[in-house]
N, C-alpha and C positions, 0 to 999 in steps of 0.2 A: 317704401318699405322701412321700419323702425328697425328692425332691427342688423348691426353691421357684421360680417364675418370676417374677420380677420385673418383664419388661419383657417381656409377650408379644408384643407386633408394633409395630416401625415403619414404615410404607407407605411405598413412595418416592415418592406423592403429594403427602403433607406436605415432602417434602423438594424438592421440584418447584413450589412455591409458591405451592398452592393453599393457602387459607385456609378452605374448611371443615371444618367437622369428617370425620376420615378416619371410614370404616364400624368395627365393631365387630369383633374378632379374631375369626375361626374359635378355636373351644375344640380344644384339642390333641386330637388322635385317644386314643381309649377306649386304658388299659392292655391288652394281651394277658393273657391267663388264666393264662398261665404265663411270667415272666420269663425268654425264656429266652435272651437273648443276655447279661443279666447271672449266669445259672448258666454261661456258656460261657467270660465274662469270671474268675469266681472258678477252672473250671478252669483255665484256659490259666495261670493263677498270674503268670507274667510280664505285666501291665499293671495298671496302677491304673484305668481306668474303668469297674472293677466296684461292687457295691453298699458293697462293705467300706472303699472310699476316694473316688472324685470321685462316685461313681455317674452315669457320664454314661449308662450304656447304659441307664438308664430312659428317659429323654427319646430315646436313637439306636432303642430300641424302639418308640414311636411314631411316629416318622417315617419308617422303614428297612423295618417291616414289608410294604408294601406292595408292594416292589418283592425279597420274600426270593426267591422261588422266580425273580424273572428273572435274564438274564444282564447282570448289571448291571457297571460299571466303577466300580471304586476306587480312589484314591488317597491313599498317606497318609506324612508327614513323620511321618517320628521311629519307625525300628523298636526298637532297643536291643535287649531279649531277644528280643523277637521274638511275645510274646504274643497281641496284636492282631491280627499277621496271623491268628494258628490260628484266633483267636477270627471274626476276616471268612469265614475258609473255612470254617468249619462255618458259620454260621451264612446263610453267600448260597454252598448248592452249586455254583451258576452261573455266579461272579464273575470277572471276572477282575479282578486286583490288584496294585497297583502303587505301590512305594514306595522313600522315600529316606532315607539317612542317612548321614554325614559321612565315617560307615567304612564299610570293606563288609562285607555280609550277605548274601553269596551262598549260605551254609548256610541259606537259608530260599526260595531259590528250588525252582519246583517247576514241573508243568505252568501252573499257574495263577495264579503268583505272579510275579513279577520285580522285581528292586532294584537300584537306582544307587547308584552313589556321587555324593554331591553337598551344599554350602554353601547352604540356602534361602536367603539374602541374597543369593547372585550369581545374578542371571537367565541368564547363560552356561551355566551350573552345572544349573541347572532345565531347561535348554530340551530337551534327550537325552531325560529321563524324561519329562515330560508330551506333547511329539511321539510316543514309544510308544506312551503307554496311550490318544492320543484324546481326543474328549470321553467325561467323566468325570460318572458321576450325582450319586457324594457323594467330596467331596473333604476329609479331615482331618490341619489342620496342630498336630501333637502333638510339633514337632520343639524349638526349643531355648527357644523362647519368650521371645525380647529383644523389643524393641520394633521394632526394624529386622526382625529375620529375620519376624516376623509379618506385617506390613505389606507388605514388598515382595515376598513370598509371595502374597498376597492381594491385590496389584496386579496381577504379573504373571500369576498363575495362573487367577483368576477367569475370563478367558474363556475358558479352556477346559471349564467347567462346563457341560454341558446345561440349556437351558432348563429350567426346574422342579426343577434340582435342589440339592443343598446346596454349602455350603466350609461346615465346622466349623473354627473355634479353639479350642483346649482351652486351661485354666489362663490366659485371661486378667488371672484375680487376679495376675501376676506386672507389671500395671501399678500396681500399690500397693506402693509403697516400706516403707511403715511395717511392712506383713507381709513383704513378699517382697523382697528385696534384690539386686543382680547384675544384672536385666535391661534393664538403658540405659534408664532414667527420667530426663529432666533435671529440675533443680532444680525448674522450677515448671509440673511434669509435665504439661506442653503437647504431649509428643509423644510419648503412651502411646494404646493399642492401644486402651482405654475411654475415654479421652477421644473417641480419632477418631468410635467409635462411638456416643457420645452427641451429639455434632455431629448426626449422621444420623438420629437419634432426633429430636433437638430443630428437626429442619427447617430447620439452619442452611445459608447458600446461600455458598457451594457445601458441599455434604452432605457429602462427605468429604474429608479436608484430611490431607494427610498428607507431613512433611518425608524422608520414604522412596521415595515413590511419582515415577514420572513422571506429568507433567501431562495425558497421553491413559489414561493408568491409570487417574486420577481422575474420570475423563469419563466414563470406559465403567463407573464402579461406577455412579455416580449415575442411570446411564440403565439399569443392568441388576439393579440390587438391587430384590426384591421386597420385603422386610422383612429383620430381624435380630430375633432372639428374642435376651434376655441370660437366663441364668439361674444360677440361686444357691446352693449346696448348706450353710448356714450350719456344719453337723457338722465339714466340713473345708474352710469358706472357700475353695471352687472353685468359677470363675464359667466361662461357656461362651458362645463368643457362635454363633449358627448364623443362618448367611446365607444367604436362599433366591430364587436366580435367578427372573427373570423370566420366564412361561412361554411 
């Protein structure tokens, strides 16, 4: 298995201020027999969350299967080529999908597909797209990956997640400066996207703290986060964090 998990589950029990021991993680769902959103990912050629760079679609494979054949709603920041969409629609015939990016991509809309233009930092900006598509089953922000644009993506947009379902972050590694450079770290990286989320891990009260977020943003994670898996892919230092709503 490539890819490593570091931090399988934080309950927001522990972050709620209970003192016992939280229960033991559910073990990740069995691998499918055949990879095949990451064979979908290598064709589609345009995206990196195939096996050959983050491999995140091992892990979006056990989570994502379950709901392949429904008609499921998706969301996701950061089209660029465009691969990920091809790779969402083959892989959930039933979907529909919806997504954003800074320019427009309207050569990728289709029956099933739709795309805004739009700044994930500015909630203004966001509010068009995510009123369209609904509540949203899995939602992934693959957009510019600052520290700002993650955060108040993830404020604002969280509640429109369906109970049980996910908000993925991709390339959290862009909170470590010494590898990844550019994405508004400050000095004494207090207000990076893995810090917020070890806050939330570590039960600290209030659980999420974020100088991006409004302060009812930060209310409604702490009451609606079920856990946060972080995970690790050491080959190309890609970390992943997947938040999964309360059911």
């Amino acid at each position: 298995m490539n890819l490593s998990i570091l931090i399988l589950i934080a309950l927001a029990a522990a972050a709620c201020g209970r003192t016992e021991a939280p229960p033991p993680a559910d073990p990740p769902a069995p691998a499918p027999a055949a990879p095949v959103l990451g064979q979908l990912a290598t064709a589609a050629r345009a995206t990196d969350k195939g096996p050959s760079q983050h491999n995140y679609t091992e892990l979006y494979e056990r989570l994502f299967l379950q709901w392949q054949r429904e008609p499921v709603t998706i969301f996701e920041i950061g089209i660029a080529q465009g691969g990920s969409l091809a790779m969402w629609q083959e892989y959930f015939p039933s979907a529909r999908i919806f997504a954003i990016d800074i320019e427009p991509k309207t050569q990728f809309d289709n029956a099933r597909v739709k795309t805004f233009v739009a700044d994930q930092a500015k909630r203004e900006q966001l509010r068009p797209a995510i009123e369209a598509a609904g509540p949203v089953h899995i939602l992934i922000d693959d957009g510019g990956h600052s520290m700002e644009q993650q955060q108040v993506s993830l404020g604002y947009l969280f509640p429109h997640v369906r109970p049980g379902g996910y908000y993925v972050i991709e390339d959290v590694h862009t909170s470590l400066p010494a590898l990844w450079k550019g994405y508004g770290v400050s000095r004494d990286g207090s207000n990076t996207t893995l810090r917020m989320i070890e806050n939330f891990i570590r039960g600290a009260q209030p659980s999420i703290r974020s100088q991006y977020m409004l302060p009812g943003e930060m209310t409604y994670l702490d009451a609606h986060i079920e856990s946060i898996t972080l995970t690790h892919r050491p080959q190309s230092r890609s970390i992943m964090a997947v938040v999964k709503k309360r059911s």
